[in-house]
C-alpha positions as MATLAB code, in Angstrom:
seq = 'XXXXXXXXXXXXXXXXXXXXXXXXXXXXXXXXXXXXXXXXXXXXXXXXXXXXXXXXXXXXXXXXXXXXXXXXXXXXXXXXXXXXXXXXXXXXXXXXXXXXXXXXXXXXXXXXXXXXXXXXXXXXXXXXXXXXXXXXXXXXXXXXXXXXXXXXXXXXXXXXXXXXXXXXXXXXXXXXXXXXXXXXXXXXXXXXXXXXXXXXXXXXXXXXXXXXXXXXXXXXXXXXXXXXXXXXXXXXXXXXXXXXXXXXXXXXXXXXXXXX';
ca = [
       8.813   50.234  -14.514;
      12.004   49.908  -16.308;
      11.496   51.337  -19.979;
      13.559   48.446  -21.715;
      10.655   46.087  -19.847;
       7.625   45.773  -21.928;
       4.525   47.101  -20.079;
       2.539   45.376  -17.727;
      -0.917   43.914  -18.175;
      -1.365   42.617  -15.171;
       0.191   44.619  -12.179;
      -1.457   43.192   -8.301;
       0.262   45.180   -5.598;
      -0.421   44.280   -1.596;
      -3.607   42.039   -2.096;
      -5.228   41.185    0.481;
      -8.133   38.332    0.913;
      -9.487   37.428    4.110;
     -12.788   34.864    5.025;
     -13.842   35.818    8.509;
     -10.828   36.085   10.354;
      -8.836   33.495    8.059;
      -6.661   36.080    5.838;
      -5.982   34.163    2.260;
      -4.121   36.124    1.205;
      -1.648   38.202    2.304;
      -0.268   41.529    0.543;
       0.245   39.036   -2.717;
       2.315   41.135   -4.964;
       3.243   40.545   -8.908;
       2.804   41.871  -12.372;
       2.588   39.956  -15.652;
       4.324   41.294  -18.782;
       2.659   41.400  -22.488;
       4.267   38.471  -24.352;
       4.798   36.705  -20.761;
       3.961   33.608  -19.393;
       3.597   33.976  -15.929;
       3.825   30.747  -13.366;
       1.636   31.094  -10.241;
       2.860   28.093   -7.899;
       2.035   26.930   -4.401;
       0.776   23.624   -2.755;
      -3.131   23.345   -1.994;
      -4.706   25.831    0.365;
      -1.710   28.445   -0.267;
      -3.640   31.143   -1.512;
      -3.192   30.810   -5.661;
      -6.775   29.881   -5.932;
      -7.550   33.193   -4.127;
      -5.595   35.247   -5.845;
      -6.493   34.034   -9.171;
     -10.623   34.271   -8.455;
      -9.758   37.898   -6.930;
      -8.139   38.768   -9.661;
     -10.805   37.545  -12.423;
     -13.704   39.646  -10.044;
     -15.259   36.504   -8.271;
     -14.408   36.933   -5.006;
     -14.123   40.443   -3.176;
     -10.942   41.695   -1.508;
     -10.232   43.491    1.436;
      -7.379   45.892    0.120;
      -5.011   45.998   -2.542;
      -5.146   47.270   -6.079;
      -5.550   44.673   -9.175;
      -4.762   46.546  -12.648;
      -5.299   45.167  -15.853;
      -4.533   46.543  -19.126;
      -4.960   50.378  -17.110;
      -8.111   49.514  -15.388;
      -8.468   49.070  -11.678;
     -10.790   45.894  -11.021;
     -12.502   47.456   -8.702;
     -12.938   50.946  -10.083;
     -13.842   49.855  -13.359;
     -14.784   46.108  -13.070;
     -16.333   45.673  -16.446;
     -13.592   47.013  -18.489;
     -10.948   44.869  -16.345;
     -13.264   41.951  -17.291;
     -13.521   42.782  -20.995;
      -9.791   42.570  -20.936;
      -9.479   38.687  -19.405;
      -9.621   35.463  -20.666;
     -10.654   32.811  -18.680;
     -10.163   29.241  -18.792;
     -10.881   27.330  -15.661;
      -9.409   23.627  -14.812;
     -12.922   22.069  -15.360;
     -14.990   23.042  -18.114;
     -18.958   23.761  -17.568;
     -20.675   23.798  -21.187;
     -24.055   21.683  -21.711;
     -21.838   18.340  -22.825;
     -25.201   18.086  -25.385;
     -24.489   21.184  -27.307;
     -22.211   20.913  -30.481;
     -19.309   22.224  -30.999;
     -20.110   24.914  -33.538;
     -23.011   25.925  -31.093;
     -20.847   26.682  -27.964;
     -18.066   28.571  -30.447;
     -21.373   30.535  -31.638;
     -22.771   31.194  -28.322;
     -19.766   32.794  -26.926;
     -19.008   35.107  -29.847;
     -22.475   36.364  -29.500;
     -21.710   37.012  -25.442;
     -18.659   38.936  -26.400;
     -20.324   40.687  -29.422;
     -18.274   39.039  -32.118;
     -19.364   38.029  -35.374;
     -18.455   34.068  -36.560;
     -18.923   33.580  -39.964;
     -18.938   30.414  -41.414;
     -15.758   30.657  -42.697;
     -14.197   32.238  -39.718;
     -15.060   29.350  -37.438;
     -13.866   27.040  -39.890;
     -10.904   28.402  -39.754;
     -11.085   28.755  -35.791;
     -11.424   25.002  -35.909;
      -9.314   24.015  -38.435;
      -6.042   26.111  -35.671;
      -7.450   23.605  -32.801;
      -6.921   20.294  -35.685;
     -11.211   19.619  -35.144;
     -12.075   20.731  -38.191;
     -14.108   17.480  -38.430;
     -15.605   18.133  -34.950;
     -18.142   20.914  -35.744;
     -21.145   18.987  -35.619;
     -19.854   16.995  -32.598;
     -21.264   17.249  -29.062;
     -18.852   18.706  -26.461;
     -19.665   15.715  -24.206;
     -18.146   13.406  -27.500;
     -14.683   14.866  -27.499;
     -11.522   13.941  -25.639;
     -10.302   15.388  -22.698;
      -7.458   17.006  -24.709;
     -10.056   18.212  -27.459;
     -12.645   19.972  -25.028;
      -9.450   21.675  -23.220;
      -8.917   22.735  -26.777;
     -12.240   24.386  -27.816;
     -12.137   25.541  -23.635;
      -8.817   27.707  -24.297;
     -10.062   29.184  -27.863;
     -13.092   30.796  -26.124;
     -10.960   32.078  -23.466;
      -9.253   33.884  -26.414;
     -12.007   34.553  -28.942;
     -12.278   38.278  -27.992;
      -8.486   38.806  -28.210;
      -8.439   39.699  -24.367;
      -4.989   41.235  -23.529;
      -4.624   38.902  -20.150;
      -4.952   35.192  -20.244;
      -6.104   33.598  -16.887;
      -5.526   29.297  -17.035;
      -6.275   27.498  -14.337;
      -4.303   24.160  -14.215;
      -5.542   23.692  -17.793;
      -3.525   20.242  -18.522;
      -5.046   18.236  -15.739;
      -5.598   14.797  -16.440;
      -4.330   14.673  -20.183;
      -2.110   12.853  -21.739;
       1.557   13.414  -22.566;
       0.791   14.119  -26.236;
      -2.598   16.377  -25.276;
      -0.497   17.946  -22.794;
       2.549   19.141  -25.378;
       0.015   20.195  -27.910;
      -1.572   22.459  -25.343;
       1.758   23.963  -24.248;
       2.600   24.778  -27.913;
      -1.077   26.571  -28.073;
      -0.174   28.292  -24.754;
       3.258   29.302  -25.979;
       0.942   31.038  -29.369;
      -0.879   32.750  -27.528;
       2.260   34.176  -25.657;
       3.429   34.779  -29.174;
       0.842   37.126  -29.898;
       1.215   39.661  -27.551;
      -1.246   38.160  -25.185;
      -0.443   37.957  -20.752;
      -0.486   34.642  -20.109;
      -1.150   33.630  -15.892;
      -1.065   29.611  -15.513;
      -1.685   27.866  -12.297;
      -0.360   24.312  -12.047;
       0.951   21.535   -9.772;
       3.398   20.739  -12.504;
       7.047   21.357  -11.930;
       7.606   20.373  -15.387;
       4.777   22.247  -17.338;
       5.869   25.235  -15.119;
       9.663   24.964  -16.110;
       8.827   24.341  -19.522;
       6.469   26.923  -20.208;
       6.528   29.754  -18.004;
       9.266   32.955  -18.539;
       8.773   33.582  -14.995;
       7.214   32.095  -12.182;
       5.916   33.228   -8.445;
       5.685   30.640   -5.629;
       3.084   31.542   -2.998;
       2.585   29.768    0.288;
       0.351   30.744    3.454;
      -1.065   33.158    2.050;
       2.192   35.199    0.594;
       4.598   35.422   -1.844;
       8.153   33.905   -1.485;
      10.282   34.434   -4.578;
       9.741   35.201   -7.966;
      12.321   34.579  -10.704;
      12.579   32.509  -13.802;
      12.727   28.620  -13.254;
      16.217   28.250  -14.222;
      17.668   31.515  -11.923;
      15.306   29.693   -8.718;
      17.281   26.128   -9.813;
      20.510   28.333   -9.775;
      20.006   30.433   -7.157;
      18.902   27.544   -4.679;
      20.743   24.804   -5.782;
      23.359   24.327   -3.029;
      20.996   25.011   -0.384;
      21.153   21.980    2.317;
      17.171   21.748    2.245;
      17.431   21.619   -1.605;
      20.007   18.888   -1.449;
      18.406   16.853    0.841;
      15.164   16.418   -1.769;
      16.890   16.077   -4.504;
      17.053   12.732   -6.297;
      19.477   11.173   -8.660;
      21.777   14.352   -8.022;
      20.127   16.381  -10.173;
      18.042   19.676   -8.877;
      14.941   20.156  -10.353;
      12.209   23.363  -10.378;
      10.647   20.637   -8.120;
      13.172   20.219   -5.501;
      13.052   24.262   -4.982;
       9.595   24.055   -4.697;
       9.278   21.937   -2.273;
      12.503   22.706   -0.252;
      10.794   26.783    0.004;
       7.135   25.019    0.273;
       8.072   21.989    2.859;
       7.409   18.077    2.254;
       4.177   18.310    4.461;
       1.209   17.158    2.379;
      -1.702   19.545    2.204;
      -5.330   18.638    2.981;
];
């Protein structure tokens, strides 16, 4: 690793998934900075979903090393855990449980004390300050997304795994999110965010990988991909309005084919 590069917290190298004979995923390579955000892109049934679920221990793979924060996932799968967040697209808590109960229940899984103060203040950063007594099955799609990404966080885990996390909200939910995304980039944290977003993934992500069938095609930032690929004739041809987008090179590298 280059020393002016800060260190990696998430470094996958040759993965390798297979169900049956059907390999997933093929020799996936990447590694995810501290302070980065860190775009994982591809249409459905590419091989993100995968990846992602190998990487947070859910799914066994065939070869290939997954490191974070110095621990091999499979050597040490408890301490790679200890060091994830995870915040999946569609949240599971009991929608009759309050607010201040779920926040309670998952410091005491991750051995974490929550005064009364301290999850005032924990809900007074997410703007539900009002919303303690509240069942989860009351709140807004943009408000249980909220509460869904603080315990993700609550144990200050050094990599952040989010798994299309601004599906189905609202352009106003959706910024607000991005900013709390962006904070938790801001502290240090490894951020990995799957989405079918062009634009969240432009917006937010320092650098981005786009995976198809299974393997890894190119990994830069948005705006060197848009550079780097904007006078190819497959680019130009799905362009619209003469302006190339993080979409066009997406789908121009991906192909126009709609996936099951």
């Amino acid at each position: 690793m280059d020393n002016n590069q800060p260190e990696s917290i998430l470094k996958v190298s040759d993965l390798c998934v297979q169900y049956g004979t059907f390999k997933a995923v093929k020799e996936v390579s990447f590694d995810v900075r501290k302070g980065e955000i860190f775009g994982l892109l591809g249409p459905n049934g590419a091989g993100k979903t995968s990846t992602l679920s190998a990487i947070e221990g859910l799914i066994k793979y065939q070869s290939g090393t997954v490191i974070v924060d110095g621990h091999d996932a499979k050597e040490k799968p408890l301490y790679a855990r200890a060091a994830m967040g995870v915040q999946l697209q569609s949240t599971s808590f009991q929608a009759e449980l309050k607010v201040s109960e779920i926040l309670q229940l998952f410091a005491g899984i991750y051995g974490i004390k929550l005064t009364n103060e301290k999850l005032s203040a924990i809900l007074k950063d997410i703007s539900l300050e009002d919303a303690a007594g509240k069942r989860f099955g009351q709140l807004s799609g943009g408000q249980q997304q909220r509460v869904s990404l603080v315990i993700s966080t609550i144990h200050n885990p050094r990599l952040v795994l989010l798994d299309e996390p601004t599906t189905g909200l609202d352009p106003q939910s959706r910024r607000q999110l991005w900013e709390r995304i962006e904070a938790i980039r801001e502290r240090g944290h490894a951020v990995v965010l799957t989405t079918h977003s062009m634009e969240e993934a432009e917006s937010v992500c320092d650098r981005i990988g786009i995976i198809d069938h299974g393997k890894v095609i190119t990994i830069d930032t948005p705006q060197a991909l848009i550079e780097k690929h904007r006078n190819d004739p497959e680019v130009i041809a799905v362009s619209r309005k003469g302006r190339v987008t993080l979409e066009d090179v997406f789908i121009a590298l991906t192909g126009k084919t709609v996936r099951a």
